[in-house]
C-alpha positions as CSV (number, residue, x, y, z in Angstrom):
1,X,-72.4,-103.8,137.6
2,X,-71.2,-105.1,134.4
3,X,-70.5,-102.2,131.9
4,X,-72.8,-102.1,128.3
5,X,-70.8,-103.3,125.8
6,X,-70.9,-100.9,122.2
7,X,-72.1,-104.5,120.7
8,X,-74.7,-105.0,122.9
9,X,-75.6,-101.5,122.8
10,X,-76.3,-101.9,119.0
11,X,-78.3,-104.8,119.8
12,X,-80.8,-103.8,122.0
13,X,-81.1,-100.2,119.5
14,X,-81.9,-102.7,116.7
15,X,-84.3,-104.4,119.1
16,X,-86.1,-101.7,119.8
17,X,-86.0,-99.7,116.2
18,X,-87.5,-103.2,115.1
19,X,-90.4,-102.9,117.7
20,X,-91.1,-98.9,117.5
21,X,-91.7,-99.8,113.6
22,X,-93.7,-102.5,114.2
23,X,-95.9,-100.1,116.4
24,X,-95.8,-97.2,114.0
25,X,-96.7,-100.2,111.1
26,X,-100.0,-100.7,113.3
27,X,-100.6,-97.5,113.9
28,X,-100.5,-96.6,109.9
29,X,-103.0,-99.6,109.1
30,X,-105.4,-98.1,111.9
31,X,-104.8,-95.0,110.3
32,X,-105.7,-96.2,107.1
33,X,-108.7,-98.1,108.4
34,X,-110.0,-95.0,109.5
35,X,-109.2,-93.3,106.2
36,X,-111.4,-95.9,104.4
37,X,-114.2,-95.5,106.9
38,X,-114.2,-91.2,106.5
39,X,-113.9,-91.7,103.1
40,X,-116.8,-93.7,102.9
41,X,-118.9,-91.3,105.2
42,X,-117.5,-88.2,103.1
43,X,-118.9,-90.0,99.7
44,X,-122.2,-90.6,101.3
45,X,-122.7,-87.2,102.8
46,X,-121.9,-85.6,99.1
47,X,-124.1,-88.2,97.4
48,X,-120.8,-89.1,95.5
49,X,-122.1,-92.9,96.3
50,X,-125.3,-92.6,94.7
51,X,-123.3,-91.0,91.5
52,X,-120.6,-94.0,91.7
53,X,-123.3,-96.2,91.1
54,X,-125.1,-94.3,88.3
55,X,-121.5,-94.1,86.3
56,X,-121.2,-97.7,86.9
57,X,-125.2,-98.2,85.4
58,X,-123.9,-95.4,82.3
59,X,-120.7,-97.6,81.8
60,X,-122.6,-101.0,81.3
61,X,-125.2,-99.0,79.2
62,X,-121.9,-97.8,77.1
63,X,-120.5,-101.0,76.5
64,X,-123.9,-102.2,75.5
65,X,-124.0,-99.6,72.9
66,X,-120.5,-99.9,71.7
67,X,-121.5,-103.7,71.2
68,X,-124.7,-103.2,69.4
69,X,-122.9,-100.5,67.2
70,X,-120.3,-103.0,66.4
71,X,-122.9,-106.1,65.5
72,X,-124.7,-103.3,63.3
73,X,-121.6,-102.3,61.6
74,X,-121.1,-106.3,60.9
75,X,-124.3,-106.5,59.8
76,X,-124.2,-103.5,57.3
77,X,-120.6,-104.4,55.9
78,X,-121.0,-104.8,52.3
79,X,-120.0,-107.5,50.6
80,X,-116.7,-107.5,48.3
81,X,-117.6,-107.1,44.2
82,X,-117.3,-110.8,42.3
83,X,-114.6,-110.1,39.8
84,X,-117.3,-110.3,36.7
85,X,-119.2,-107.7,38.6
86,X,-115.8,-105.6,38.9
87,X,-115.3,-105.9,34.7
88,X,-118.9,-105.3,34.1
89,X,-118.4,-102.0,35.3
90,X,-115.6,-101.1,33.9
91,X,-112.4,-102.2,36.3
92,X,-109.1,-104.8,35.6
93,X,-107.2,-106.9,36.9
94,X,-103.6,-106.1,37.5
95,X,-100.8,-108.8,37.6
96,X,-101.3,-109.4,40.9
97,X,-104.8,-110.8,39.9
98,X,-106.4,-108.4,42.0
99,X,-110.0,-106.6,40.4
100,X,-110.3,-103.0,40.9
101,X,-111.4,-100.1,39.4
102,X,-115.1,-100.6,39.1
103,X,-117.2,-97.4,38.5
104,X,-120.6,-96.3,37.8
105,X,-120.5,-93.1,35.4
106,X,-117.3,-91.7,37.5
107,X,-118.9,-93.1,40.7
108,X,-116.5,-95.8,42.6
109,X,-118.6,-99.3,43.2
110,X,-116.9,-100.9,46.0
111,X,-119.4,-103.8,47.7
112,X,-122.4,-105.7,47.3
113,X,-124.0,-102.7,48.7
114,X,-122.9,-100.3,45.4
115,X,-124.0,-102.8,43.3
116,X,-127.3,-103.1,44.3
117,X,-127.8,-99.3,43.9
118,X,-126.5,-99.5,40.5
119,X,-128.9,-102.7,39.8
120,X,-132.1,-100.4,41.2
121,X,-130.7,-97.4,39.2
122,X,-130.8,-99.4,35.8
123,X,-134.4,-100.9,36.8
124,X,-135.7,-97.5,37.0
125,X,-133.9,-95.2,34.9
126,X,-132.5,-95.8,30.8
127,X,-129.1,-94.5,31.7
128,X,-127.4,-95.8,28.5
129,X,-129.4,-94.3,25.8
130,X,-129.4,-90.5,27.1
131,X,-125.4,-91.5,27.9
132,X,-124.6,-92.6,24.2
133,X,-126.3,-89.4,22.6
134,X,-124.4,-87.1,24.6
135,X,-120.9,-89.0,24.4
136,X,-122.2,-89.1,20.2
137,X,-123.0,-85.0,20.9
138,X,-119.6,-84.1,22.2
139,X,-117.6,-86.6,19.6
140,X,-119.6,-84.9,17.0
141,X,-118.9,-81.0,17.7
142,X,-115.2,-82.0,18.8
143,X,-114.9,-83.3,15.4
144,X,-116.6,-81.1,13.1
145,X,-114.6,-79.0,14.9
146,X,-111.5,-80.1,14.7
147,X,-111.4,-80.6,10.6
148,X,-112.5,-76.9,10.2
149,X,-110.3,-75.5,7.9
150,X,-110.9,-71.2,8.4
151,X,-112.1,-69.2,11.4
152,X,-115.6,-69.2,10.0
153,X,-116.0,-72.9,9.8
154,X,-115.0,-73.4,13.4
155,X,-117.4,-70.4,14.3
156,X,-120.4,-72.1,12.3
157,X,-119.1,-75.4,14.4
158,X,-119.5,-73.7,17.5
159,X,-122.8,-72.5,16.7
160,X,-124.5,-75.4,15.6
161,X,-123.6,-77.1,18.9
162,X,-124.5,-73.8,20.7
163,X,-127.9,-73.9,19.3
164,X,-128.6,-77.1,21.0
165,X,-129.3,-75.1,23.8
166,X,-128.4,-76.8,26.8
167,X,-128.5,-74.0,29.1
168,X,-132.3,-74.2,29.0
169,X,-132.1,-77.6,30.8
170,X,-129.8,-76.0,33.4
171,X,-126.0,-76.7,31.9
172,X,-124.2,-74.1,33.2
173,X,-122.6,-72.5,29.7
174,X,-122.3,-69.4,29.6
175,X,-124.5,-67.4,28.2
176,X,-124.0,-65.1,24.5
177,X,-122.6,-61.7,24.8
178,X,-126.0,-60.3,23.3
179,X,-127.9,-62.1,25.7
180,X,-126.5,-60.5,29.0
181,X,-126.7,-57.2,27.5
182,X,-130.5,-57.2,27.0
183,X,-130.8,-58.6,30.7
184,X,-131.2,-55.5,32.9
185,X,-132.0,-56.9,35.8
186,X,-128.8,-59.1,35.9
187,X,-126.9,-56.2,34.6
188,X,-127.6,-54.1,37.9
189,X,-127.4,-56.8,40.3
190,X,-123.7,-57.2,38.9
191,X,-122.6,-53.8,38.7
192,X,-124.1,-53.0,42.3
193,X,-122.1,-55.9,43.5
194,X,-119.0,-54.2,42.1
195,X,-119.9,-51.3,43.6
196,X,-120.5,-52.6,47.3
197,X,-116.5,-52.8,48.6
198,X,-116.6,-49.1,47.6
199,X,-119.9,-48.1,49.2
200,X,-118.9,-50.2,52.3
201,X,-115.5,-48.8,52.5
202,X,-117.4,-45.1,52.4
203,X,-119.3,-46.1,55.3
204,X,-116.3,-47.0,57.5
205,X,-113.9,-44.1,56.7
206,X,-114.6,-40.7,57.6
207,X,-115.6,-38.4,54.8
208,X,-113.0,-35.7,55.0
209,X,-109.6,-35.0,55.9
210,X,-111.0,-32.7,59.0
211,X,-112.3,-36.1,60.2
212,X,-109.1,-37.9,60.0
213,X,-107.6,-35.4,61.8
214,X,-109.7,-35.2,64.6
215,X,-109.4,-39.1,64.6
216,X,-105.3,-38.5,65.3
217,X,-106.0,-35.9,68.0
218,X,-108.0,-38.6,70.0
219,X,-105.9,-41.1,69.2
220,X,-102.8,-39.2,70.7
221,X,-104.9,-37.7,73.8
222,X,-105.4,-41.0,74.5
223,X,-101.9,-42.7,74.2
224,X,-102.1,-44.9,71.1
């Protein structure tokens, strides 16, 4: 009998490593086919199917939304200021030749949109007039003011525009020394504000030294 050659010998092993992993290549696809079937079964006994198929429903429903929020968002974008709009109301151009700036009494006016507001504003309310006596108001007191020549000048000054009373149509100035004296009833609510850290901080400490000794002892009985 002819002797196995150590050539031959590697042959036939690469023979056969070559068919054991084409068996254990169709044993893994059966074992995944099986997978996919338990898997299957396993979803359907924990309803995971039926909740697959509601996500899916939820998803579509989601991009539906996400598309009608961005048509509406389309829809609603204002419209850019013309550049006569954007001097009107008080903006420039820079040397870029870019407008900017516009305002509405300190409020920015950025589209169409702002405009509009403004335009409805002006319809309904006289803005201007009211506007021009209180800018007149302030350049008159800052003046009168300012070309006092003695203490009592700028005093009588500050008293005219004081007695133009604005505090009655709800400008918060303060109020005259006199005038909070003679109010009781704001008097006390101040003062027993001042006095509630102390009355709180009564409340929380103990009320004599006996106390705060017996509040060590526990502490150290129990370890802190």
């Amino acid at each position: 009998m002819v002797k196995l050659t150590e050539k031959e010998r590697n042959a036939f092993e690469r023979i056969l490593s070559s068919d054991l992993d084409a068996i254990n290549a169709k044993f893994m696809n059966q074992i995944k086919d099986f997978w996919d079937i338990g898997r299957k079964e396993i979803k359907h006994r924990r309803g995971w199917d039926t909740l697959e198929l509601e996500k899916q429903e939820l998803e579509k429903k989601i991009n539906e939304c996400k598309n009608r929020v961005h048509q509406i968002e389309s829809e609603i974008q204002s419209e850019p200021l013309r550049p006569e709009q954007i001097i009107e109301l008080g903006g420039k151009c820079n040397k870029y030749g870019r407008y900017s700036g516009s305002h509405f009494y300190g409020i920015p006016v950025e589209g169409q949109f702002d405009y509009d507001i403004v335009e409805y504003i002006r319809e309904h309310i006289d803005i201007e007039i009211p506007s021009k006596i209180l800018r007149d108001i302030c350049s008159a007191s800052i003046r009168e003011l300012t070309m006092a020549g003695t203490f009592e000048e700028a005093r009588v000054a500050y008293e005219k525009f004081y007695s133009l009373d604005f505090r009655r149509y709800g400008v918060d100035i303060p109020p005259r020394l006199d005038e909070i004296r003679h109010d009781k009833k704001l008097l006390t609510y101040a003062q027993d504000s001042l006095k509630l850290p102390e009355k709180i901080k009564k409340e929380m400490l103990p009320e004599s030294t006996d106390d705060i000794i017996e509040i060590k002892k526990n502490l150290i009985k129990n370890g802190r």
